[in-house]
C-alpha beads as a LAMMPS data file, in Angstrom:
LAMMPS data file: protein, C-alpha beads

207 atoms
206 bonds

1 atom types
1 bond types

-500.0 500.0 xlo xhi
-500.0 500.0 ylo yhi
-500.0 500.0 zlo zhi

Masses

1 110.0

Atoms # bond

1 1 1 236.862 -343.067 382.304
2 1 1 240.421 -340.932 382.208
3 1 1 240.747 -337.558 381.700
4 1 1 243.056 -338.828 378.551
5 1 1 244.946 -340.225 380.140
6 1 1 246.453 -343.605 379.007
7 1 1 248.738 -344.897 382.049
8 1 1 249.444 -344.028 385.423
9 1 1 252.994 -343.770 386.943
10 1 1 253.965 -344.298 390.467
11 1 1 256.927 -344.408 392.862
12 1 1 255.281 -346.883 395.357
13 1 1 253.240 -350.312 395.312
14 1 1 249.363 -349.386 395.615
15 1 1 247.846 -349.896 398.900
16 1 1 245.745 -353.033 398.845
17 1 1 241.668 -351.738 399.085
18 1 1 239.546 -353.181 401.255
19 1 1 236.504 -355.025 400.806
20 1 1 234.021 -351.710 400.675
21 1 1 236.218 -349.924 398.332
22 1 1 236.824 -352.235 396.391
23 1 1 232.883 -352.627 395.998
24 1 1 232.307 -348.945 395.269
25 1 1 235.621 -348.596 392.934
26 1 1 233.581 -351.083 391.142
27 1 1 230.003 -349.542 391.132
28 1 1 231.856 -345.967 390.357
29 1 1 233.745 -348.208 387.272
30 1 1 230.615 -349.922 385.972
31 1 1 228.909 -346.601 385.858
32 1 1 231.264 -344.400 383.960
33 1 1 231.775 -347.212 381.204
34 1 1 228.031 -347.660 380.854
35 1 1 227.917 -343.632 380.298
36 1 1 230.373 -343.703 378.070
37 1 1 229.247 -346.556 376.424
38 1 1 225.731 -344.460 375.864
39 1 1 226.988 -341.129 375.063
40 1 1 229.066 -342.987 371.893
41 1 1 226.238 -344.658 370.537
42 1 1 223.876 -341.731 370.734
43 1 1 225.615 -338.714 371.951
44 1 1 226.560 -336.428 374.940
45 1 1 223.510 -334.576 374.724
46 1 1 220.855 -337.233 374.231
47 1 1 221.435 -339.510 377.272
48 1 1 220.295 -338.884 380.070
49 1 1 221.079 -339.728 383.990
50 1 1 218.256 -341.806 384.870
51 1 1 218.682 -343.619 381.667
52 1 1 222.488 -344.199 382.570
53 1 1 221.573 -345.325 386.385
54 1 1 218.998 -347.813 385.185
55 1 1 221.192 -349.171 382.325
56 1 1 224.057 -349.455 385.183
57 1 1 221.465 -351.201 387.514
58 1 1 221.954 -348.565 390.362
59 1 1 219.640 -345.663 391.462
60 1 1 219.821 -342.040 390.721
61 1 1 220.916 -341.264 394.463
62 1 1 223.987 -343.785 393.772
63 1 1 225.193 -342.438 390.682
64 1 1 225.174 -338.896 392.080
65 1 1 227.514 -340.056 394.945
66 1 1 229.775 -340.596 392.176
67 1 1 229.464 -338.169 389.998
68 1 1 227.697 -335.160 391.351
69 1 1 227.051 -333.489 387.692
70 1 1 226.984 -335.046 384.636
71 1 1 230.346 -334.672 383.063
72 1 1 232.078 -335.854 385.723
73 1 1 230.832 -339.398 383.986
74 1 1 233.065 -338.919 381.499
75 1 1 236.122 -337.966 383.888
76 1 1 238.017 -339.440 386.854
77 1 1 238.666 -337.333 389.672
78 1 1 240.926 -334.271 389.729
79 1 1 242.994 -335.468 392.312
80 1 1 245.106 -338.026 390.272
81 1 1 245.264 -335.640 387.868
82 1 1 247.061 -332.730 390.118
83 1 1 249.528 -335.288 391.356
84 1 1 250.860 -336.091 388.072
85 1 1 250.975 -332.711 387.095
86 1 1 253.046 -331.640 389.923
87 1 1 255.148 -334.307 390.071
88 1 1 256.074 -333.317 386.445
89 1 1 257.705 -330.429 388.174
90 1 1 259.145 -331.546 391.185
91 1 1 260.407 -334.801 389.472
92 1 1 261.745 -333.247 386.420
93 1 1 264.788 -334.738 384.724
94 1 1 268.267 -332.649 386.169
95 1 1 268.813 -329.512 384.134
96 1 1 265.097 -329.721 382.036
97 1 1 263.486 -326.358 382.501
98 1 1 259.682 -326.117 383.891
99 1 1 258.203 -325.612 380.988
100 1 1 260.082 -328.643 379.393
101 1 1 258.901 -330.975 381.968
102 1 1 255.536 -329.457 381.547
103 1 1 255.362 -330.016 377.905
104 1 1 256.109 -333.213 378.326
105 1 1 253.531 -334.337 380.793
106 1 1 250.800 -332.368 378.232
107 1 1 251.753 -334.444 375.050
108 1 1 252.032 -337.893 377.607
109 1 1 248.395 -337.701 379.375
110 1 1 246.859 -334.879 377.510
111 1 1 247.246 -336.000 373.777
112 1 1 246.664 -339.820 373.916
113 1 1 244.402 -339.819 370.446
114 1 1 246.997 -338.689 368.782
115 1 1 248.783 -342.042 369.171
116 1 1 245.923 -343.893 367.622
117 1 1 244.575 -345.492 370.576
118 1 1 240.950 -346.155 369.748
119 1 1 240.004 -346.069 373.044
120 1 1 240.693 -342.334 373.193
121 1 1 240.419 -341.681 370.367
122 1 1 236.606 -341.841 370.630
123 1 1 236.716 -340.166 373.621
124 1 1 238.498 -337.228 372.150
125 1 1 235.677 -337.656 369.333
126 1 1 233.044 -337.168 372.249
127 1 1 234.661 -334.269 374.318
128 1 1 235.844 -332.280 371.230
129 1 1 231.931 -332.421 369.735
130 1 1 230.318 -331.577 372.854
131 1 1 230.923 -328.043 373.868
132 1 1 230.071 -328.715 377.598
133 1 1 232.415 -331.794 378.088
134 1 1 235.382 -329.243 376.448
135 1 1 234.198 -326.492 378.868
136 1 1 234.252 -329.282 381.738
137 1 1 237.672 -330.275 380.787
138 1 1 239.172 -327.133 380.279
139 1 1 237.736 -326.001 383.671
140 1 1 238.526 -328.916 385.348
141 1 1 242.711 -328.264 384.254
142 1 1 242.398 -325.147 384.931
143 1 1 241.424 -325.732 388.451
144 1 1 244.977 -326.560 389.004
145 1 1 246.442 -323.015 388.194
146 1 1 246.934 -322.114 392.011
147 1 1 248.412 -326.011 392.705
148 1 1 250.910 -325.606 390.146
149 1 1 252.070 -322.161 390.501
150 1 1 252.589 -322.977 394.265
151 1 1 254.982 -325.794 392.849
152 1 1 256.280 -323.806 390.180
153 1 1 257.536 -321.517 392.759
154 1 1 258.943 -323.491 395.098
155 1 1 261.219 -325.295 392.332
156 1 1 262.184 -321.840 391.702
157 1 1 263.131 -320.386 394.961
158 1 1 260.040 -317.621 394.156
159 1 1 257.525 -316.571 396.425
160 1 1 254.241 -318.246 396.381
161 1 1 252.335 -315.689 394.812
162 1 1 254.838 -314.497 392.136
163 1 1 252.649 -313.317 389.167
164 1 1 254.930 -315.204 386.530
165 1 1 254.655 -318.544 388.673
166 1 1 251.036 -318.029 388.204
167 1 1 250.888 -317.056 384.797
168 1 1 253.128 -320.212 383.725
169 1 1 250.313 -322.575 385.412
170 1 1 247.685 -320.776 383.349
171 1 1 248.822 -320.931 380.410
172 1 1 250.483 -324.086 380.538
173 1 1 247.316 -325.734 381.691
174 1 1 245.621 -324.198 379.084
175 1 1 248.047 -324.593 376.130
176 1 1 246.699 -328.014 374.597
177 1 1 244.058 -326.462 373.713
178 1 1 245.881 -325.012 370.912
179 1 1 246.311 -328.557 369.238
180 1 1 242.540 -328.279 368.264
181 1 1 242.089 -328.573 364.460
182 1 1 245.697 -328.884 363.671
183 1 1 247.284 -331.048 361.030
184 1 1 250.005 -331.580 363.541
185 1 1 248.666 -331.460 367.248
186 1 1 251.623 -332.649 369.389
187 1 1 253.555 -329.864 367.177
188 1 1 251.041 -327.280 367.847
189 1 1 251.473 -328.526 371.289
190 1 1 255.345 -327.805 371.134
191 1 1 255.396 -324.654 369.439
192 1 1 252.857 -323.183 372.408
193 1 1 254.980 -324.252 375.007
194 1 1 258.338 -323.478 373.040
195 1 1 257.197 -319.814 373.246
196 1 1 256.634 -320.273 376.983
197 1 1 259.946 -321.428 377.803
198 1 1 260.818 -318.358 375.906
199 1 1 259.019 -315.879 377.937
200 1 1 259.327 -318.510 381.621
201 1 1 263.198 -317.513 380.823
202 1 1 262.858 -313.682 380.597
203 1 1 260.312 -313.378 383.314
204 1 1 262.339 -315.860 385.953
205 1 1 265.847 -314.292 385.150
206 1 1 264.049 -310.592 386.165
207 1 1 266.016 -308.417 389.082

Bonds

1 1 1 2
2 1 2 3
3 1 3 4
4 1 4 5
5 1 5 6
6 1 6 7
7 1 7 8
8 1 8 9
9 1 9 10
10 1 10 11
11 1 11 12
12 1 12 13
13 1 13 14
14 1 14 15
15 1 15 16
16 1 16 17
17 1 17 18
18 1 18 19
19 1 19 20
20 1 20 21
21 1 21 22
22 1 22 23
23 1 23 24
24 1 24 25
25 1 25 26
26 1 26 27
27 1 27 28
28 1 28 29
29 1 29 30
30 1 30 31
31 1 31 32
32 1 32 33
33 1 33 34
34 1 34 35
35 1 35 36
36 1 36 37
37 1 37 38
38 1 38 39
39 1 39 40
40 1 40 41
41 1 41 42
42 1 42 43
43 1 43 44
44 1 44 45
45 1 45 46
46 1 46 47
47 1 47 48
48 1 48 49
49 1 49 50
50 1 50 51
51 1 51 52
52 1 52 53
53 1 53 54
54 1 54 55
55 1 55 56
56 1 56 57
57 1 57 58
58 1 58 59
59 1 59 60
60 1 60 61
61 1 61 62
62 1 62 63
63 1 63 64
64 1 64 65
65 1 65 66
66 1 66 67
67 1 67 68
68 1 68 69
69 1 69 70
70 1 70 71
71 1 71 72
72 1 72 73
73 1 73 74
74 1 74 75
75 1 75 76
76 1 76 77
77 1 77 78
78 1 78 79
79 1 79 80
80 1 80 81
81 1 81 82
82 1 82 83
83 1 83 84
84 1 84 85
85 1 85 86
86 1 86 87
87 1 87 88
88 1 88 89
89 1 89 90
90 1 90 91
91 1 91 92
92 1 92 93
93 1 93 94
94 1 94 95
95 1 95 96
96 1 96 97
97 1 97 98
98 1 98 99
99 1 99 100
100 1 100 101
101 1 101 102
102 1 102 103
103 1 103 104
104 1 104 105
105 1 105 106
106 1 106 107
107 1 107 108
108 1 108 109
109 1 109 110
110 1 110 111
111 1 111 112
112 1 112 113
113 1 113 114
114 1 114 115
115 1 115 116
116 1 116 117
117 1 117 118
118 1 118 119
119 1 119 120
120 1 120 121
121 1 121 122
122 1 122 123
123 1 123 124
124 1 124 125
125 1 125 126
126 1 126 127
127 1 127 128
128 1 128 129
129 1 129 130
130 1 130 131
131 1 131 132
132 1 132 133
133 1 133 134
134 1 134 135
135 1 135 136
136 1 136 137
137 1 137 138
138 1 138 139
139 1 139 140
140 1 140 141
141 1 141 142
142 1 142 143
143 1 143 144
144 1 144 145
145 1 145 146
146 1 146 147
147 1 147 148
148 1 148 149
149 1 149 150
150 1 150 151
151 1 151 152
152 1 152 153
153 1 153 154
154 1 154 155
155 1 155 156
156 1 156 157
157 1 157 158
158 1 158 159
159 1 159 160
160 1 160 161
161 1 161 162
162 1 162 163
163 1 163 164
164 1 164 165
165 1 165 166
166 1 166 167
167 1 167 168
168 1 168 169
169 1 169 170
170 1 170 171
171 1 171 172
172 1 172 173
173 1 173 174
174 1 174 175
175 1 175 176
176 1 176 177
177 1 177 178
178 1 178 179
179 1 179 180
180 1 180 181
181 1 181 182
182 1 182 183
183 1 183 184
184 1 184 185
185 1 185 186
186 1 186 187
187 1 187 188
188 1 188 189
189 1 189 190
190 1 190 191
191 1 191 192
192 1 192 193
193 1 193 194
194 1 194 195
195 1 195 196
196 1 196 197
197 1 197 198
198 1 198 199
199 1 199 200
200 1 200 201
201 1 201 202
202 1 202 203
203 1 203 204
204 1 204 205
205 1 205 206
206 1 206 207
């Protein structure tokens, strides 16, 4: 299953798998969605992994290949994840500021129930009641601080470890978090990253 994340976008054709990986894609597939399938019928908490490997017809040994701790069954790997994200930097639209092209990538992959897809919808339902999938998520973004400030810093002709590229990342990893309980999520979403565009300004245009 996505980390929320509703469609993929990419420059080139995929390259064609071959037999193997195609087979394990498949096992690593059938095993999240029968997971998932579980944990919304009777909860995060109340499933557990030998349950999930027999209902998926594999063996405990299998489904840890795949997902070495639990949440991960509810997630896909962090690595598709980090691409998008940095390509929302380094393939930003001419003259849209960081933070712009960061917002934009949060309410595209990171707010998905808000659009009414059923789909994620219920898996918003399931990470937002489960305090360890939120902490699991949240870590898992946040994982991509150093990543991002690295590209953050490079689109602005900063040094690698500048403390502002670094404190963008953080908080604009961590800023759609905000959107909980909100009437209007995608403009709690805005208003977070509105304020830092505000401060990405002051802090980039320093001597």
């Amino acid at each position: 299953m996505s980390d929320i994340d509703p469609d993929t976008e990419t420059g080139a054709a995929p390259v064609p798998m071959g037999r193997r990986e195609r087979k394990k894609a498949a096992t690593r597939q059938a095993i999240a969605d029968t997971a998932l399938r579980l944990f919304l019928e009777r909860g995060y908490d109340d499933v557990g992994i030998r349950e999930i490997a027999d209902a998926a017809d594999v063996s405990t040994t299998t489904l840890f290949k795949h997902f070495p701790v639990k949440e991960a069954l509810v997630f896909d790997e962090d690595a598709d994840q980090e691409a998008r994200l940095l390509a929302a930097v380094r393939e930003r639209s001419e003259g849209q500021s960081i933070p712009g092209a960061l917002c934009e990538h949060a309410l595209r992959y990171r707010m998905a129930a808000v659009d009414g897809d059923a789909r994620y919808t219920a898996l918003f339902g399931l990470v937002n009641s489960t305090p360890a999938l939120r902490d699991y998520l949240q870590a898992m973004w946040l994982r991509h601080t150093d990543a991002l400030a690295r590209a953050i810093a490079e689109e602005s002709g900063l040094p690698e470890n500048d403390p502002a590229c670094t404190a963008l990342a953080h908080f604009a990893l961590g800023a759609p978090r905000v959107a909980r309980g909100h009437d209007d999520p995608r403009q709690a979403v805005r208003c977070a990253f509105d304020l830092l565009e505000v401060g990405w300004r002051t802090l980039a245009s320093r001597d």
